[in-house]
Every structure is written in structure tokens, then in C-alpha cells.
Backbone as a chain_set.jsonl record, in Angstrom:
{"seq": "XXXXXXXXXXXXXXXXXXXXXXXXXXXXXXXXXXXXXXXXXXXXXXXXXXXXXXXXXXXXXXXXXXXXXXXXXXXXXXXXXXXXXXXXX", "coords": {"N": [[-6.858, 21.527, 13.834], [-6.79, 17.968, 13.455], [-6.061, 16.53, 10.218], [-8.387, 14.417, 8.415], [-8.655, 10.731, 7.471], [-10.873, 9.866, 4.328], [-11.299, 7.906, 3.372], [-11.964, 5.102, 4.382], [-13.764, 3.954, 4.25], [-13.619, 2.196, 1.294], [-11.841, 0.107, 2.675], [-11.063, -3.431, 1.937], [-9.509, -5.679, 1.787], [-7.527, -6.99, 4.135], [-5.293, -8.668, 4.812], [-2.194, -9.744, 3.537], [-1.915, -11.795, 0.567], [-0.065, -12.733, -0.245], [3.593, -12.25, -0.29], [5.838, -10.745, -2.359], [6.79, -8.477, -4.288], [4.75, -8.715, -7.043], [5.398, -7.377, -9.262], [8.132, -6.424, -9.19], [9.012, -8.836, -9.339], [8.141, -9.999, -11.803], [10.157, -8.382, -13.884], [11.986, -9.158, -13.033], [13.502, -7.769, -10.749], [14.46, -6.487, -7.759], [13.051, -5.404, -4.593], [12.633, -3.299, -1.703], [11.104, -2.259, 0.554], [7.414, -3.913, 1.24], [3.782, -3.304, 0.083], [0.815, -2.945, 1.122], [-2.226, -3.138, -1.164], [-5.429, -1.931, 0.146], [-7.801, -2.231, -0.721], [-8.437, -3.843, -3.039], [-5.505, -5.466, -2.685], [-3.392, -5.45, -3.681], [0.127, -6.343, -4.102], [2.852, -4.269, -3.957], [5.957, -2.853, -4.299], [7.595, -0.387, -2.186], [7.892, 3.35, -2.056], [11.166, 3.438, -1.626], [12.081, 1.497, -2.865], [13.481, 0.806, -6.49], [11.495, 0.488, -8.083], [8.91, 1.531, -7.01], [6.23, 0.746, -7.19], [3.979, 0.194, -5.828], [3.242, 3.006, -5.654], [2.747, 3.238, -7.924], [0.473, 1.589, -8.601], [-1.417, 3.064, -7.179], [-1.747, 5.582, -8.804], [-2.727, 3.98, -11.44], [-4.79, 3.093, -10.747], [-6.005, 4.591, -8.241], [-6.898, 3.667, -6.058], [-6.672, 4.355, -2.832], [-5.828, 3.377, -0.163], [-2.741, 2.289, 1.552], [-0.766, -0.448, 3.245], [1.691, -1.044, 5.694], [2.923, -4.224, 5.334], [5.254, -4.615, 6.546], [7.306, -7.077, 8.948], [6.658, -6.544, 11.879], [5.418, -3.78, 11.384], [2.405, -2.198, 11.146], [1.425, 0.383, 10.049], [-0.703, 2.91, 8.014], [-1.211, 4.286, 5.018], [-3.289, 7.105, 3.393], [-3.39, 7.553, 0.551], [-4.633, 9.923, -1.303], [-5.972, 11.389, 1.297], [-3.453, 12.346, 1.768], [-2.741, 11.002, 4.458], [-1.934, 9.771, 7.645], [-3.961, 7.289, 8.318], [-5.927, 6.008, 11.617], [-6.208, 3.516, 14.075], [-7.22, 1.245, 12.377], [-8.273, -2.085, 11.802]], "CA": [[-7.522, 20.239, 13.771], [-5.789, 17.215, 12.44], [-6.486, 16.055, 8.416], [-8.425, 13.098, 8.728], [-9.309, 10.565, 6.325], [-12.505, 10.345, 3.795], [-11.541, 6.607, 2.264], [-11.606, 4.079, 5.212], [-15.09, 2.945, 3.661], [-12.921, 1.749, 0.739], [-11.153, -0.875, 2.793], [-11.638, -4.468, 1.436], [-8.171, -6.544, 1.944], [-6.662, -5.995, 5.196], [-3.993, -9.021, 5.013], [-1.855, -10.1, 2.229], [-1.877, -13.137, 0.759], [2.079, -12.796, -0.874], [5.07, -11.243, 0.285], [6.495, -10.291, -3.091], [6.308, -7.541, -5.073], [4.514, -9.667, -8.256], [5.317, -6.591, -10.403], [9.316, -6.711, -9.497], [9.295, -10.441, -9.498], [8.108, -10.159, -13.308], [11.02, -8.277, -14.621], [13.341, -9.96, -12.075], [13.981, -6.532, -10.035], [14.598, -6.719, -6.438], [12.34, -4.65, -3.998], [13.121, -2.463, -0.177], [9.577, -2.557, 1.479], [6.031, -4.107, 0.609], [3.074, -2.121, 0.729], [-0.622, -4.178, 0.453], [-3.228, -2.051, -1.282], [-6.844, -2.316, 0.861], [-8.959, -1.968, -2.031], [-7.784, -4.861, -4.144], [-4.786, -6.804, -2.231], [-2.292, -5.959, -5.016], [1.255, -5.872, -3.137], [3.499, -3.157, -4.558], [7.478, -2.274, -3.737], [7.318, 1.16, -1.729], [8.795, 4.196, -2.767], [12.557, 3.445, -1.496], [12.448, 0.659, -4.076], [13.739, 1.259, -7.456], [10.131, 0.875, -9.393], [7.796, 2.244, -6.511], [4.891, 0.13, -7.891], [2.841, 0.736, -4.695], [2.467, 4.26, -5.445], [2.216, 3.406, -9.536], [-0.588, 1.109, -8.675], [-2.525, 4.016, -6.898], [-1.805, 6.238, -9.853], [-2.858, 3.354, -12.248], [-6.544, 2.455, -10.19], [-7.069, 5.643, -7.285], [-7.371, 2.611, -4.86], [-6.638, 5.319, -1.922], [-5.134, 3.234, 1.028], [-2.127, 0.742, 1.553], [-0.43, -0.748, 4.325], [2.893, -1.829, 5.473], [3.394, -5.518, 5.267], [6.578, -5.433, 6.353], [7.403, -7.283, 10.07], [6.829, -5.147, 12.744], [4.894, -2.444, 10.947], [0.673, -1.89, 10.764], [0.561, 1.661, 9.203], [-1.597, 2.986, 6.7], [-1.17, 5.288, 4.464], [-3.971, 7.191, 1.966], [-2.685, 8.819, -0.89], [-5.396, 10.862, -1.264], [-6.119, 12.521, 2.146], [-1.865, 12.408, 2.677], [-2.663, 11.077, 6.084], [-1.643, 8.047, 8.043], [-5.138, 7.288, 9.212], [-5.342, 5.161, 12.83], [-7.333, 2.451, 13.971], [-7.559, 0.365, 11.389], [-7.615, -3.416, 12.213]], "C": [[-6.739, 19.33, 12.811], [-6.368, 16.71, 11.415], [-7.18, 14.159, 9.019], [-8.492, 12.009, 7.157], [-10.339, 10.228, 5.787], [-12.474, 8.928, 3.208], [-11.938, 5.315, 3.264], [-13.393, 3.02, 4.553], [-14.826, 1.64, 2.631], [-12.177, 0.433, 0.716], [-11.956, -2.282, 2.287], [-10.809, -5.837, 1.752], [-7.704, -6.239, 3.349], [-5.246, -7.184, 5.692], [-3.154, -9.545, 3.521], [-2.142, -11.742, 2.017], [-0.337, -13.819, 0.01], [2.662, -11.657, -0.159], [5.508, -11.397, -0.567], [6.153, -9.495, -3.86], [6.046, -8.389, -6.492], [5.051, -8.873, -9.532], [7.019, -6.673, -10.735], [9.887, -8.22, -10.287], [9.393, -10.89, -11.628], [9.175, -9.461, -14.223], [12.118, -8.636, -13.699], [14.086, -8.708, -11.862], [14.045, -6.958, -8.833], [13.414, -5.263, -5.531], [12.889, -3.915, -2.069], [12.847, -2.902, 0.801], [8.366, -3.1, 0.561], [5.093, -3.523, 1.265], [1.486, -2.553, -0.189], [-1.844, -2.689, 0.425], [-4.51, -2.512, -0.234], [-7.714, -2.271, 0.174], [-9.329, -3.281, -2.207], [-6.591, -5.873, -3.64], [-3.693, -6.92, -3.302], [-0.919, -5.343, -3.733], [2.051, -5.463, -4.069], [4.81, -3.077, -3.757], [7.009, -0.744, -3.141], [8.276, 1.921, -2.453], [10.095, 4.127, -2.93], [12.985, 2.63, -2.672], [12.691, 1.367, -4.816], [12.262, 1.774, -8.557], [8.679, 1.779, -8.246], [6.447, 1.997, -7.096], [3.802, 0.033, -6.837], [1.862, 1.869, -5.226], [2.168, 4.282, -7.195], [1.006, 2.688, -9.528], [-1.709, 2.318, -8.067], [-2.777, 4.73, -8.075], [-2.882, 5.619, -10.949], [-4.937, 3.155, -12.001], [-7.086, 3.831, -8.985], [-7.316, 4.822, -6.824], [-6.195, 3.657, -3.594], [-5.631, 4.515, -0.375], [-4.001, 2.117, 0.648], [-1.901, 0.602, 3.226], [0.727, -1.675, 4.295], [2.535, -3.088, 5.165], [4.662, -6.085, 5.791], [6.764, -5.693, 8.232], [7.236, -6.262, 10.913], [6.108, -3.333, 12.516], [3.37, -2.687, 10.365], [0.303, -0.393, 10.292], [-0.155, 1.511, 8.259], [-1.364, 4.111, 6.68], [-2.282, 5.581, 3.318], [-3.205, 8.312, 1.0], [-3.27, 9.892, -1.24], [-5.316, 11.804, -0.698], [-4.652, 13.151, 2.549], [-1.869, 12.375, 4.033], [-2.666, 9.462, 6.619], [-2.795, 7.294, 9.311], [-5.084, 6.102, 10.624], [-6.798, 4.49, 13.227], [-7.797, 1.625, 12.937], [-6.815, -1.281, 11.849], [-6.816, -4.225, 11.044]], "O": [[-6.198, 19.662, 11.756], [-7.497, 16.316, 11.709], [-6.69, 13.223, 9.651], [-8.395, 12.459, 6.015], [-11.22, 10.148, 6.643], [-13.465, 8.591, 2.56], [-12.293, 4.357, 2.578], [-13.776, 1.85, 4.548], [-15.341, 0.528, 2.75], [-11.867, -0.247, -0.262], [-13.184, -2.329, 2.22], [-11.379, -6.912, 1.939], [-7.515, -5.051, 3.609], [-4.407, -6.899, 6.546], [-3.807, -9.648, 2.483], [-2.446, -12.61, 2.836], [0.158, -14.936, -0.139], [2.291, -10.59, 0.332], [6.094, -12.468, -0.415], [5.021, -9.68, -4.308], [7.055, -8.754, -7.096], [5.173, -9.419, -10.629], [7.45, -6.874, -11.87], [10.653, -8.543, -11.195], [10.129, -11.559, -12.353], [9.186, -9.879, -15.381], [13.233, -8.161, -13.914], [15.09, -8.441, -12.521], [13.583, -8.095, -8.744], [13.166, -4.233, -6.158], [13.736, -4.598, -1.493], [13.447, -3.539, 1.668], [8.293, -2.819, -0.635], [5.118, -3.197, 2.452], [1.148, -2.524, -1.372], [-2.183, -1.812, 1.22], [-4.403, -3.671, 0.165], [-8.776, -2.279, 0.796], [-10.305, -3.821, -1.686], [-6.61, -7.021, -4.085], [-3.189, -7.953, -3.742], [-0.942, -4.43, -2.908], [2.11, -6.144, -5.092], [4.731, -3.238, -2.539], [6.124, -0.086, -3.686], [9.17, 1.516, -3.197], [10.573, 4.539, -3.986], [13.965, 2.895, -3.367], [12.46, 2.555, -4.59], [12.031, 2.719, -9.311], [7.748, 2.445, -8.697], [5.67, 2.892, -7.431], [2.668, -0.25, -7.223], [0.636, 1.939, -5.31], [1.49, 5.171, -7.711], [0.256, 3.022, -10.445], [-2.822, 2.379, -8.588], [-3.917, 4.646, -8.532], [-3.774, 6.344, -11.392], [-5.892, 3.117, -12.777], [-8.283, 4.076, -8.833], [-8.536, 4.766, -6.978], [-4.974, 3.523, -3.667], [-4.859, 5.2, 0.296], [-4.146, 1.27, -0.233], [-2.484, 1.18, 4.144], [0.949, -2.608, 3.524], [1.493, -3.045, 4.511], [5.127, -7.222, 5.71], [6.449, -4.739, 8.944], [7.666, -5.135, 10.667], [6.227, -2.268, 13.123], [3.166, -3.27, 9.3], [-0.858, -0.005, 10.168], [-0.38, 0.467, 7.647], [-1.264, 4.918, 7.604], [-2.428, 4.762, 2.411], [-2.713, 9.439, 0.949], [-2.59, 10.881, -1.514], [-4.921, 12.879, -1.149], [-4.502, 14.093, 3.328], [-1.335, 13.195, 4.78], [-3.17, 8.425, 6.187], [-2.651, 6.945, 10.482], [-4.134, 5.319, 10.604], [-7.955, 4.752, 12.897], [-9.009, 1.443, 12.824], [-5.659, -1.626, 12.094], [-6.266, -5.296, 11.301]]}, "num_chains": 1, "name": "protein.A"}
């Protein structure tokens, strides 16, 4: 049986309202991918980036889901369940 996930209640944000990582932007870093929390709406660099402030903002708050942002891409990922839950508008 496949892992599902337990947070989708959680969601709150489901578009951005920036395309920049605010966290690179502040020490004038450059970023990969963006990756919009659903909690809260904070947009984070993904892991490939250098600071990975996506996955330091989960660390920082346990806000459980993000989602690409980047052209062409509607995943979601929870950090929690480690599963890329589906159906989500």
C-alpha cells in the first residue's frame, strides 16, 4: 500500500505571491529552484540551492508541505509523511 499523507488539512497558501527567495535576496545569494510553503506562503530556495531555506524553514516552523513554484511544475512535497501527495489544487 502506498504512504499517504496525514497534513493536507494544513494547507492554507496554495499560490505565491513572490518569486524570490526573500531569505537569499537578504544576504544577496543567488537561488536554483523556489519552493512555496502551504502553511504560511514563505518562499524558500530548494535543496539544489546553496542555503536550502525551503527545507530550513520546515525545520525552523514543522509547516509540513511545499510546492514547486517553478514554471511548469505543481508538485508537492511533505516533509513529514516523505511523500509527494496528489491532487492538490
Amino acid at each position: 500500500m502506498a504512504a499517504s499523507c496525514t497534513h493536507l488539512d494544513e494547507i492554507r497558501i496554495t499560490s505565491a505571491k513572490t518569486h524570490v527567495c526573500e531569505d537569499c535576496v537578504k544576504t544577496g545569494d543567488q537561488w536554483v529552484h523556489l519552493r512555496l510553503c502551504l502553511t504560511c506562503g514563505h518562499v524558500g530556495c530548494c535543496d539544489s540551492s546553496k542555503n536550502k531555506h525551503a527545507t530550513k524553514h520546515f525545520h525552523a516552523t514543522q509547516h509540513p508541505l511545499i510546492r514547486s513554484i517553478e514554471p511548469g511544475e505543481s508538485w508537492v512535497w511533505c516533509y513529514v509523511d516523505e511523500v509527494a501527495p496528489a491532487g492538490i489544487p
